[in-house]
mmCIF file as gemmi writes it, N, C-alpha and C atoms, coordinates in Angstrom:
data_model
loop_
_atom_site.group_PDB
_atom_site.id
_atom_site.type_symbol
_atom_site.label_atom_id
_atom_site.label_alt_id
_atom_site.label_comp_id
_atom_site.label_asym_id
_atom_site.label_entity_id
_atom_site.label_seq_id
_atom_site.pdbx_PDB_ins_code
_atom_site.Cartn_x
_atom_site.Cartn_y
_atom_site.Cartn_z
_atom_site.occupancy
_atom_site.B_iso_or_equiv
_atom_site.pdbx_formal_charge
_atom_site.auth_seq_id
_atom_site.auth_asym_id
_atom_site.pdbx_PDB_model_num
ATOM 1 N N . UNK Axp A 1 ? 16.641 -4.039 6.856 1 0 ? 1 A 1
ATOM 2 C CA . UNK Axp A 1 ? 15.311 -3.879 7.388 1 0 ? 1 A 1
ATOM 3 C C . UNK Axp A 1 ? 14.998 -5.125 8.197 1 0 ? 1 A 1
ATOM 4 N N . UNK Axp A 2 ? 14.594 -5.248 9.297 1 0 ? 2 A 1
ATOM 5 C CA . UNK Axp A 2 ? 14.195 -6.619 10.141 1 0 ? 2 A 1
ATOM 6 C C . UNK Axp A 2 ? 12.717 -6.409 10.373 1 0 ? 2 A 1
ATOM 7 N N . UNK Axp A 3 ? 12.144 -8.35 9.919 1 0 ? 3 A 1
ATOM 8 C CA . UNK Axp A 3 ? 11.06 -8.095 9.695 1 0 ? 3 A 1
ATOM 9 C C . UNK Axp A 3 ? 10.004 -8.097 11.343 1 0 ? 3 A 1
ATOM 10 N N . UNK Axp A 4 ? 9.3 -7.82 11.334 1 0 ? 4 A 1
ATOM 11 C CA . UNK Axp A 4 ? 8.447 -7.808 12.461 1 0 ? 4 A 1
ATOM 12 C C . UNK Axp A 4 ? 7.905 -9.331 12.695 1 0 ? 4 A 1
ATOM 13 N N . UNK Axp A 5 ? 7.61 -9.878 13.568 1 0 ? 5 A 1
ATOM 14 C CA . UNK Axp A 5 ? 7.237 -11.217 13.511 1 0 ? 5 A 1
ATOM 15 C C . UNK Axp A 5 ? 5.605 -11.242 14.732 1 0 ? 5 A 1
ATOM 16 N N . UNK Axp A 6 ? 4.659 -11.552 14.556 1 0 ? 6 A 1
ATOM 17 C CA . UNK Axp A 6 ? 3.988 -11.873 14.879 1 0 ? 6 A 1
ATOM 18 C C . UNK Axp A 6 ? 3.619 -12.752 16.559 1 0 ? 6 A 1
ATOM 19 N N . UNK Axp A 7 ? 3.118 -13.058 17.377 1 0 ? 7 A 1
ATOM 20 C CA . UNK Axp A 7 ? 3.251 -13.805 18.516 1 0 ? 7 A 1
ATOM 21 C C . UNK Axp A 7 ? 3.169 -15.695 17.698 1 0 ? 7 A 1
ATOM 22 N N . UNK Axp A 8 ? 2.407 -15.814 16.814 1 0 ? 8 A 1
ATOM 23 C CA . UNK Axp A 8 ? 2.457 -17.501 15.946 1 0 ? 8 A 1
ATOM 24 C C . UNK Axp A 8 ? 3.202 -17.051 15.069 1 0 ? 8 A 1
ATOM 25 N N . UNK Axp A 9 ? 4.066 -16.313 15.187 1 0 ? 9 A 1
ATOM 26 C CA . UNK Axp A 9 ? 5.3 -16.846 14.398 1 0 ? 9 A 1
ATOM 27 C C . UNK Axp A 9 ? 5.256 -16.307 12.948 1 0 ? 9 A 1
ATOM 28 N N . UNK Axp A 10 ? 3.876 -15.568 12.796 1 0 ? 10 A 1
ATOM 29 C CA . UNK Axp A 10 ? 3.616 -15.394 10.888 1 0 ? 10 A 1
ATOM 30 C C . UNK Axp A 10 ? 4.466 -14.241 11.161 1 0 ? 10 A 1
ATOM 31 N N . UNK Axp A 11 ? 5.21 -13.798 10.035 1 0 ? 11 A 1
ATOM 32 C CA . UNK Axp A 11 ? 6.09 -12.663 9.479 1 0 ? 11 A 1
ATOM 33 C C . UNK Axp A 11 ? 4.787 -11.101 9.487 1 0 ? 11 A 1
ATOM 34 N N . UNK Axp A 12 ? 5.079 -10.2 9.637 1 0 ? 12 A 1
ATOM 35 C CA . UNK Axp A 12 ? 4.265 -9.382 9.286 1 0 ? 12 A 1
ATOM 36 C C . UNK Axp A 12 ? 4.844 -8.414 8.287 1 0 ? 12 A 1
ATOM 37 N N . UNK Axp A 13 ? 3.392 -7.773 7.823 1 0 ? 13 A 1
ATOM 38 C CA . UNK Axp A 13 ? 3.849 -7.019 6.204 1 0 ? 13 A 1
ATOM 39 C C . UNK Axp A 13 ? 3.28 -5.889 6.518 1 0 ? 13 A 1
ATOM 40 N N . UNK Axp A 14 ? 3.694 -4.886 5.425 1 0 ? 14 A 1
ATOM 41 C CA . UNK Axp A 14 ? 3.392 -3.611 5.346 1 0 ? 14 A 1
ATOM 42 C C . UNK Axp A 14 ? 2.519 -3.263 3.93 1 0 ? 14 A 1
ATOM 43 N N . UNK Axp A 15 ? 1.324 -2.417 3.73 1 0 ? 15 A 1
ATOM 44 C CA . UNK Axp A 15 ? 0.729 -1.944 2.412 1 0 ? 15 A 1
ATOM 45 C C . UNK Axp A 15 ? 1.601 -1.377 2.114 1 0 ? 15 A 1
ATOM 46 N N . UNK Axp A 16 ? 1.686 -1.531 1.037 1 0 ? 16 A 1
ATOM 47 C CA . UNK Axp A 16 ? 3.099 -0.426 0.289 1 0 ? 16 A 1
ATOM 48 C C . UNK Axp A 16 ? 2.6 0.862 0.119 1 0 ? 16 A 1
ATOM 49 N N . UNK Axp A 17 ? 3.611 1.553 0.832 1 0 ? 17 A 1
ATOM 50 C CA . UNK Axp A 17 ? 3.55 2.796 0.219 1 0 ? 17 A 1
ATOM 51 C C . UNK Axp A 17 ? 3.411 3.771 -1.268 1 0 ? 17 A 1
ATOM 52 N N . UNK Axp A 18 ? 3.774 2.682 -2.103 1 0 ? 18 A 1
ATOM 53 C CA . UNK Axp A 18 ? 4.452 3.499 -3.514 1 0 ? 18 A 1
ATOM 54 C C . UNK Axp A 18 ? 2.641 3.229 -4.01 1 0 ? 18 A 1
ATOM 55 N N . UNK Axp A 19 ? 1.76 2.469 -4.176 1 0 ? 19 A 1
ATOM 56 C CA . UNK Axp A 19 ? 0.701 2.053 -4.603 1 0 ? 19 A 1
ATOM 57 C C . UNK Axp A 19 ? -0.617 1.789 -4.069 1 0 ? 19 A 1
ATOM 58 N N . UNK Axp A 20 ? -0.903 2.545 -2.266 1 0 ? 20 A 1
ATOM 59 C CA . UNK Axp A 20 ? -1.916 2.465 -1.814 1 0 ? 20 A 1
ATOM 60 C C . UNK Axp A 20 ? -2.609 2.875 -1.788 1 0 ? 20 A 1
ATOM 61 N N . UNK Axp A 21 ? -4.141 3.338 -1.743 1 0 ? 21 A 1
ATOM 62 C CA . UNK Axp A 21 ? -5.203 4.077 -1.452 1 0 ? 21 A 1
ATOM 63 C C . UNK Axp A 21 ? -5.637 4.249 0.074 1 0 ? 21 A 1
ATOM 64 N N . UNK Axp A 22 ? -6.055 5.698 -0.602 1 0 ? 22 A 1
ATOM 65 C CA . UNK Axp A 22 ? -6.55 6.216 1.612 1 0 ? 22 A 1
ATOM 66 C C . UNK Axp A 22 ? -8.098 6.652 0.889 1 0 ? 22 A 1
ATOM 67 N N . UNK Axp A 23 ? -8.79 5.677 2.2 1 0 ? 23 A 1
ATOM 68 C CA . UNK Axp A 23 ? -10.233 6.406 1.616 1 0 ? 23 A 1
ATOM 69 C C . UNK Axp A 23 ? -10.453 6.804 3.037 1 0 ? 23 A 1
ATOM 70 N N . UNK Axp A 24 ? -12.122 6.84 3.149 1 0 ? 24 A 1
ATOM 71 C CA . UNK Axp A 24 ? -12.247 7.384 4.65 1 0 ? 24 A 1
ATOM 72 C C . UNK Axp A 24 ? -13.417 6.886 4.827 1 0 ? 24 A 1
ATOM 73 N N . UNK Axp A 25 ? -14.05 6.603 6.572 1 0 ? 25 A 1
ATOM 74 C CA . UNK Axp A 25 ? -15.224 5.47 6.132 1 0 ? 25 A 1
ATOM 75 C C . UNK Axp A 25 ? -16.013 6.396 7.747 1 0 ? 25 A 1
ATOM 76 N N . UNK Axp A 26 ? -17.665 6.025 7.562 1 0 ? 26 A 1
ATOM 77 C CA . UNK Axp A 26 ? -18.196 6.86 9.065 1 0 ? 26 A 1
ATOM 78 C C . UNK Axp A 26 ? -17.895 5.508 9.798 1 0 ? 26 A 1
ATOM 79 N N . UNK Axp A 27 ? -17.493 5.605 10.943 1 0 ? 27 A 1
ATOM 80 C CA . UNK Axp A 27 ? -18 4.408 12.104 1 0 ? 27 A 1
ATOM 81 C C . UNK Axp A 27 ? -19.489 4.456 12.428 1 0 ? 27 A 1
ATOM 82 N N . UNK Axp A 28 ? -19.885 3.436 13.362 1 0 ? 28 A 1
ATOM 83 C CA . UNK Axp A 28 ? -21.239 3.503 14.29 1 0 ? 28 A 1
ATOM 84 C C . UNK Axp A 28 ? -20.973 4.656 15.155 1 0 ? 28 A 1
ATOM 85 N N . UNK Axp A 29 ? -20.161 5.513 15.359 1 0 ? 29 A 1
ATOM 86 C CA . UNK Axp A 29 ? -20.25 6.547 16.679 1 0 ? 29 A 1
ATOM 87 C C . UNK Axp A 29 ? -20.347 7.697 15.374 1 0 ? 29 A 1
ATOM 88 N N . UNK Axp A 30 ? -20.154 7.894 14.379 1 0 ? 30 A 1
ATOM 89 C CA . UNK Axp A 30 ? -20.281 8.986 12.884 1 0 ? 30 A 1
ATOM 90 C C . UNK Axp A 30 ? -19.194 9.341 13.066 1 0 ? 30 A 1
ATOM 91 N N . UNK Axp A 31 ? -18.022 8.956 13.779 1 0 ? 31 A 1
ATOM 92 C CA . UNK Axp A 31 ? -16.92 9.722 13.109 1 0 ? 31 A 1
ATOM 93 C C . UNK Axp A 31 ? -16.237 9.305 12.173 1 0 ? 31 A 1
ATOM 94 N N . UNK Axp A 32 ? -15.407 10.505 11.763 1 0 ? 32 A 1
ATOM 95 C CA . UNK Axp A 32 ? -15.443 9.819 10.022 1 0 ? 32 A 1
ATOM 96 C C . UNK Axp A 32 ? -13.682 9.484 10.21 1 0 ? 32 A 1
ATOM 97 N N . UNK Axp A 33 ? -13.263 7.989 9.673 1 0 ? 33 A 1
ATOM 98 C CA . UNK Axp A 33 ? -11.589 8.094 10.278 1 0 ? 33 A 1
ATOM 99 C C . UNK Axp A 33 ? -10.817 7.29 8.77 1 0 ? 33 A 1
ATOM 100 N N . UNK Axp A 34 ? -9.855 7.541 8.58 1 0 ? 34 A 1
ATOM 101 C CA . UNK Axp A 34 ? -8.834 7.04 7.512 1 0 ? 34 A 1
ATOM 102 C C . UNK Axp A 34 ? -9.055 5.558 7.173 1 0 ? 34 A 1
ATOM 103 N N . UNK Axp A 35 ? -9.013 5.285 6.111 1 0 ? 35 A 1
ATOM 104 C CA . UNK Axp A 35 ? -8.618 3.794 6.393 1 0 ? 35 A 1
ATOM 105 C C . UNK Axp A 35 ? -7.864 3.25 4.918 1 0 ? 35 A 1
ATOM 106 N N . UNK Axp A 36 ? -6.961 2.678 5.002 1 0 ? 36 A 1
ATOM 107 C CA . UNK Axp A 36 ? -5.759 2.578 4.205 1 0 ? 36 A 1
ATOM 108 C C . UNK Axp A 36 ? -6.253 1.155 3.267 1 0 ? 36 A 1
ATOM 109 N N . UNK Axp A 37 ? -6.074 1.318 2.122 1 0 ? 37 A 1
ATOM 110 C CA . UNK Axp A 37 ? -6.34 -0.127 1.077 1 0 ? 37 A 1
ATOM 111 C C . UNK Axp A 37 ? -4.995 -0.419 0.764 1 0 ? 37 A 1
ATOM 112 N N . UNK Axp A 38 ? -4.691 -1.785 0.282 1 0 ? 38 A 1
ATOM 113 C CA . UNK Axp A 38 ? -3.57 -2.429 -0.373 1 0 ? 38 A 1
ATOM 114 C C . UNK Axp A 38 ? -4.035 -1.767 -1.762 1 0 ? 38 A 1
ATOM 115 N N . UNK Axp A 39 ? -2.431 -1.67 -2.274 1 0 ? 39 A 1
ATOM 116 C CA . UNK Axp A 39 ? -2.796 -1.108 -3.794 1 0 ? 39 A 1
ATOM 117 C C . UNK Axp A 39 ? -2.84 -2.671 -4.455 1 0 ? 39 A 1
ATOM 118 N N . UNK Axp A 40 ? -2.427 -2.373 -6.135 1 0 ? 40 A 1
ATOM 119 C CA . UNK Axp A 40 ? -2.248 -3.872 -6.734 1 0 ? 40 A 1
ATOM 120 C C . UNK Axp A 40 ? -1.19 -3.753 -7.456 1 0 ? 40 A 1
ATOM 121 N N . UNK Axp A 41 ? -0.222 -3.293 -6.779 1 0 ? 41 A 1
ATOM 122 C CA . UNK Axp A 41 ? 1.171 -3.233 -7.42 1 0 ? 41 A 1
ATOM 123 C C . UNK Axp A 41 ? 1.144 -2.182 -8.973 1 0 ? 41 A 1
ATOM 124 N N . UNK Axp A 42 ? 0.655 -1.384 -9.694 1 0 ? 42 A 1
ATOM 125 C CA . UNK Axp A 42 ? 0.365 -0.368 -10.314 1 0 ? 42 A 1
ATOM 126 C C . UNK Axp A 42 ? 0.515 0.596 -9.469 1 0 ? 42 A 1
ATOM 127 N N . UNK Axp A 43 ? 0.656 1.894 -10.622 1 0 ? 43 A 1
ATOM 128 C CA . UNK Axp A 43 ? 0.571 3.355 -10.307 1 0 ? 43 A 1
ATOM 129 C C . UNK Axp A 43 ? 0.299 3.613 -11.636 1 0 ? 43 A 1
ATOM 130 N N . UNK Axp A 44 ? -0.368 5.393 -11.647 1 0 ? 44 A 1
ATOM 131 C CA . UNK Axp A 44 ? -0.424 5.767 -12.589 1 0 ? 44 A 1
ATOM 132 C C . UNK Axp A 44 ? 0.155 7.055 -12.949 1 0 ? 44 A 1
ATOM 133 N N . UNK Axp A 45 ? 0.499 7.206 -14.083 1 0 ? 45 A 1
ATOM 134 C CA . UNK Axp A 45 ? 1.645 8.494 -13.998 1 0 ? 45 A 1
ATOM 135 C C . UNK Axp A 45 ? 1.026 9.193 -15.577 1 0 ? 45 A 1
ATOM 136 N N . UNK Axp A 46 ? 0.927 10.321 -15.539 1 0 ? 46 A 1
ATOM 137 C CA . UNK Axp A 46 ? 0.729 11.162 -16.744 1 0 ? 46 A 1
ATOM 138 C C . UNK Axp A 46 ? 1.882 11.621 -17.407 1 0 ? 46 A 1
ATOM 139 N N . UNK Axp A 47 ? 2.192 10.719 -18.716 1 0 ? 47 A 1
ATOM 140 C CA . UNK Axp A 47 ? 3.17 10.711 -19.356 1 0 ? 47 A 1
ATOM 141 C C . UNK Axp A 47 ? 3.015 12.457 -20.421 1 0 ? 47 A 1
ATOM 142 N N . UNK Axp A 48 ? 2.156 12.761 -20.415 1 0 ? 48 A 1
ATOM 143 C CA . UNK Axp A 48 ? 2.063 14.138 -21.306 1 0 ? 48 A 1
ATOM 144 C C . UNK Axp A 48 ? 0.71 14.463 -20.601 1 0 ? 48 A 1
ATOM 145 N N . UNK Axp A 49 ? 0.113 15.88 -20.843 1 0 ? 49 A 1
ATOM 146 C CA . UNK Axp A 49 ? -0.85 16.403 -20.625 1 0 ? 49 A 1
ATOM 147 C C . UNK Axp A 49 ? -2.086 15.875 -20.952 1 0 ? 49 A 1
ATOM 148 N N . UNK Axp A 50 ? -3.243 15.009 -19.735 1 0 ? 50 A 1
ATOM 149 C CA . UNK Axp A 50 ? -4.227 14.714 -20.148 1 0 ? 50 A 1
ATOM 150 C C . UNK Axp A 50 ? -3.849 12.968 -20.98 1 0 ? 50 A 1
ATOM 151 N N . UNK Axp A 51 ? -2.784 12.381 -20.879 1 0 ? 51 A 1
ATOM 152 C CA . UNK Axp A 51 ? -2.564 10.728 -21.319 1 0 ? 51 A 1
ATOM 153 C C . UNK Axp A 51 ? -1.891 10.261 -19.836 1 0 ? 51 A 1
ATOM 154 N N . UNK Axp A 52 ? -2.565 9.51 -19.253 1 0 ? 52 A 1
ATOM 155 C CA . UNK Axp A 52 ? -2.452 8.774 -18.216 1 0 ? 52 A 1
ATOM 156 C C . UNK Axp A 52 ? -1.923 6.83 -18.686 1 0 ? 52 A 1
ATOM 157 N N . UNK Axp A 53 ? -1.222 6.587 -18.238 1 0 ? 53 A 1
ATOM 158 C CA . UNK Axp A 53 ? -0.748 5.2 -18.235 1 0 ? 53 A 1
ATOM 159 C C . UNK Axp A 53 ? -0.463 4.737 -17.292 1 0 ? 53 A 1
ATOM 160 N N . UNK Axp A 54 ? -0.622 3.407 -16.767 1 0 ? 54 A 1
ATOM 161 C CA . UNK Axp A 54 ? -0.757 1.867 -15.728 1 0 ? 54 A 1
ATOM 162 C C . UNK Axp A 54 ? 1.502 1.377 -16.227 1 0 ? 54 A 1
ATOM 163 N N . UNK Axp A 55 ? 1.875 2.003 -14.843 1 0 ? 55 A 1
ATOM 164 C CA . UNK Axp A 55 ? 3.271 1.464 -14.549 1 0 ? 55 A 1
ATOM 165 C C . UNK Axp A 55 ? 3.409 0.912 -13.148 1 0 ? 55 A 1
ATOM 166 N N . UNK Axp A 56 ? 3.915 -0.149 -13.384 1 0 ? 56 A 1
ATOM 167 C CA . UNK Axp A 56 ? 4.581 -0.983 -11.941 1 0 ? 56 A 1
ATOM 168 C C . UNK Axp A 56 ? 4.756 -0.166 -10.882 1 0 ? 56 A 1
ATOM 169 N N . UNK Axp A 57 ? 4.525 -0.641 -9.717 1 0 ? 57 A 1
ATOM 170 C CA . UNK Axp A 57 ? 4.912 0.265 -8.821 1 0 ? 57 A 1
ATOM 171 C C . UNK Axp A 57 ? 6.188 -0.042 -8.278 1 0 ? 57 A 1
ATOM 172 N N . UNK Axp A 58 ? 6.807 1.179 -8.403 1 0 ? 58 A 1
ATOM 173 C CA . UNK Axp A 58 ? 8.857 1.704 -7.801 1 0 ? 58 A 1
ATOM 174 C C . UNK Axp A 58 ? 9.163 0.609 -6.939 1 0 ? 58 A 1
ATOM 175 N N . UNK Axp A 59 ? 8.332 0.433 -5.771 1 0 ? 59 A 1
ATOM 176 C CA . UNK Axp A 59 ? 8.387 -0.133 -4.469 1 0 ? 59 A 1
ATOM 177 C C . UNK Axp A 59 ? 7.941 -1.523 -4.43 1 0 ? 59 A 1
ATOM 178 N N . UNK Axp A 60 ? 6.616 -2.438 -5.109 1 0 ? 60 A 1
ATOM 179 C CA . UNK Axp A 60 ? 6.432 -3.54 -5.093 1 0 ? 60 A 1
ATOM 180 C C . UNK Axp A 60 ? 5.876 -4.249 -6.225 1 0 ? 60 A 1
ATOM 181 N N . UNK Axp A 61 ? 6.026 -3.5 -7.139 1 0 ? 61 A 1
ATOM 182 C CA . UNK Axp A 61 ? 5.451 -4.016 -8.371 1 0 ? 61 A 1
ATOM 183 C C . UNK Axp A 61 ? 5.942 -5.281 -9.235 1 0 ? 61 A 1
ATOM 184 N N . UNK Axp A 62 ? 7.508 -5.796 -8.768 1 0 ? 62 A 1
ATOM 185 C CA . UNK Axp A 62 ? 8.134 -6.743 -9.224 1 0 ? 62 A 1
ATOM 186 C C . UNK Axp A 62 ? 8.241 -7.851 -8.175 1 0 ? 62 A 1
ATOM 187 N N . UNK Axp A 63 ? 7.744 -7.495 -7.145 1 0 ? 63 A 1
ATOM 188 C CA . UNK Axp A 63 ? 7.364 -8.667 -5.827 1 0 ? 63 A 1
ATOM 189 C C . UNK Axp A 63 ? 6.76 -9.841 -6.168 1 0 ? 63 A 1
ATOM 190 N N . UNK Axp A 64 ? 6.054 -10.766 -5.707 1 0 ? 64 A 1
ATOM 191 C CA . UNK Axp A 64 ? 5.637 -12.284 -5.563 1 0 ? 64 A 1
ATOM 192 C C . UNK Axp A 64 ? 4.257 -11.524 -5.19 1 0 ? 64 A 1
ATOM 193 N N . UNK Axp A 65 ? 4.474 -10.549 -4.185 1 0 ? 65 A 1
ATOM 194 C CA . UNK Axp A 65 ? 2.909 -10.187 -3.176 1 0 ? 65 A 1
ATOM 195 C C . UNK Axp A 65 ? 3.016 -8.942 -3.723 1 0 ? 65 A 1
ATOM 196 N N . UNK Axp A 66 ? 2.166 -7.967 -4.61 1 0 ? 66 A 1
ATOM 197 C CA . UNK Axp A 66 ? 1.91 -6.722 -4.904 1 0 ? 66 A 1
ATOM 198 C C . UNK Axp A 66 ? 1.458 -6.513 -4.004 1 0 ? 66 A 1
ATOM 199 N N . UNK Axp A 67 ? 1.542 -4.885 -3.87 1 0 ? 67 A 1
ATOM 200 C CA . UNK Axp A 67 ? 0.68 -4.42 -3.03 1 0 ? 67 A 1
ATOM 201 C C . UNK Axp A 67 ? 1.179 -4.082 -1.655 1 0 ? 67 A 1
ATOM 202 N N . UNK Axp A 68 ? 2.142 -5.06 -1.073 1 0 ? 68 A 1
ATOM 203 C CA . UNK Axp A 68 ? 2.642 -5.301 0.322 1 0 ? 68 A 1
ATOM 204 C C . UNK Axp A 68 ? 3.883 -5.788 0.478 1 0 ? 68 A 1
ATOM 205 N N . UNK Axp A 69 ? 4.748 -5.047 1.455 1 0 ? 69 A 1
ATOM 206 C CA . UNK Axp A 69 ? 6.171 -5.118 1.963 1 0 ? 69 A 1
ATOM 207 C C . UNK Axp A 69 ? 6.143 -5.777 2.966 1 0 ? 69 A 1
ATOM 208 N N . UNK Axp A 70 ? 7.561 -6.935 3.224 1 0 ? 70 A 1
ATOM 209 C CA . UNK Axp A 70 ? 7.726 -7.736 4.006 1 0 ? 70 A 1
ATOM 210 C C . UNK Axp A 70 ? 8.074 -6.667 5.935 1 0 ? 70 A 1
ATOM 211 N N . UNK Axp A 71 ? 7.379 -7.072 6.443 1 0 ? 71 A 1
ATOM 212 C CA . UNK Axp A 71 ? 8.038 -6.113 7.734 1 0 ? 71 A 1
ATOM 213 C C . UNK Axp A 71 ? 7.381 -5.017 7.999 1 0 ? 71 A 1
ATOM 214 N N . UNK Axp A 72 ? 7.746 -4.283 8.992 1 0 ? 72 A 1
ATOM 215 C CA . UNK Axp A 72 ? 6.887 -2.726 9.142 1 0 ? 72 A 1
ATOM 216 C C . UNK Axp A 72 ? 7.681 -1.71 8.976 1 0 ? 72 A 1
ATOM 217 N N . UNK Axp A 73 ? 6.947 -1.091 7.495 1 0 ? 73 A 1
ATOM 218 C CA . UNK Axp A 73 ? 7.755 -0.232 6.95 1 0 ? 73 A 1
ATOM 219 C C . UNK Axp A 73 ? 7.184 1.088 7.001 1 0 ? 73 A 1
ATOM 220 N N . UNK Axp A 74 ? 7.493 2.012 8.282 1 0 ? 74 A 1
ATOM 221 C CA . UNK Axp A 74 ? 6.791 3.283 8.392 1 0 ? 74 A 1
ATOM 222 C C . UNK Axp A 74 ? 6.682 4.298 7.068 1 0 ? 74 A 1
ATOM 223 N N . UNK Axp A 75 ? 6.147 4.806 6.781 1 0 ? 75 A 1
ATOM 224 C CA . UNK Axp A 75 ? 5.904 5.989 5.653 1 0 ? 75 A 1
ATOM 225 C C . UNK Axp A 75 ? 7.073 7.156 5.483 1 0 ? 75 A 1
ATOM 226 N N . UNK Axp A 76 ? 7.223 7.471 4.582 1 0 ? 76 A 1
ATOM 227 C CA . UNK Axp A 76 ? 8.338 8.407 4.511 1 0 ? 76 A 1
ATOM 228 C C . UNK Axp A 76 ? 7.935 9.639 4.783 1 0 ? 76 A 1
């Protein structure tokens, strides 16, 4: 994977996929458009019917930076 680099040189990152939230927000013109949150390195997975539990996320949950991948990592 090669990371994307910035014009000053900072590295750029990606919200991870495995752990993000999509909410949706109005602008000043009312249209209403996507807008993507960093997760916090969690997911939640329903281990039996109706019991929900807090597991690492697949993709960045054992990282330094939850939440976010080094580079631009398009969506699957």
């Amino acid at each position: 994977m090669s990371e994307a680099s910035e014009p000053s040189g900072v590295v750029g990152r990606t919200v991870c996929h495995g752990c993000r939230q999509i909410t949706q927000y109005r602008g000043d013109d009312g249209v209403i458009r996507p807008m993507v949150l960093p997760g916090s390195g969690v997911v939640f997975a329903e281990k039996s019917p109706g019991i929900m539990v807090e597991l690492p996320c697949p993709v960045c949950g054992d990282s330094d930076d939850p939440g976010w991948v080094p580079g631009f990592v398009p969506p699957v």
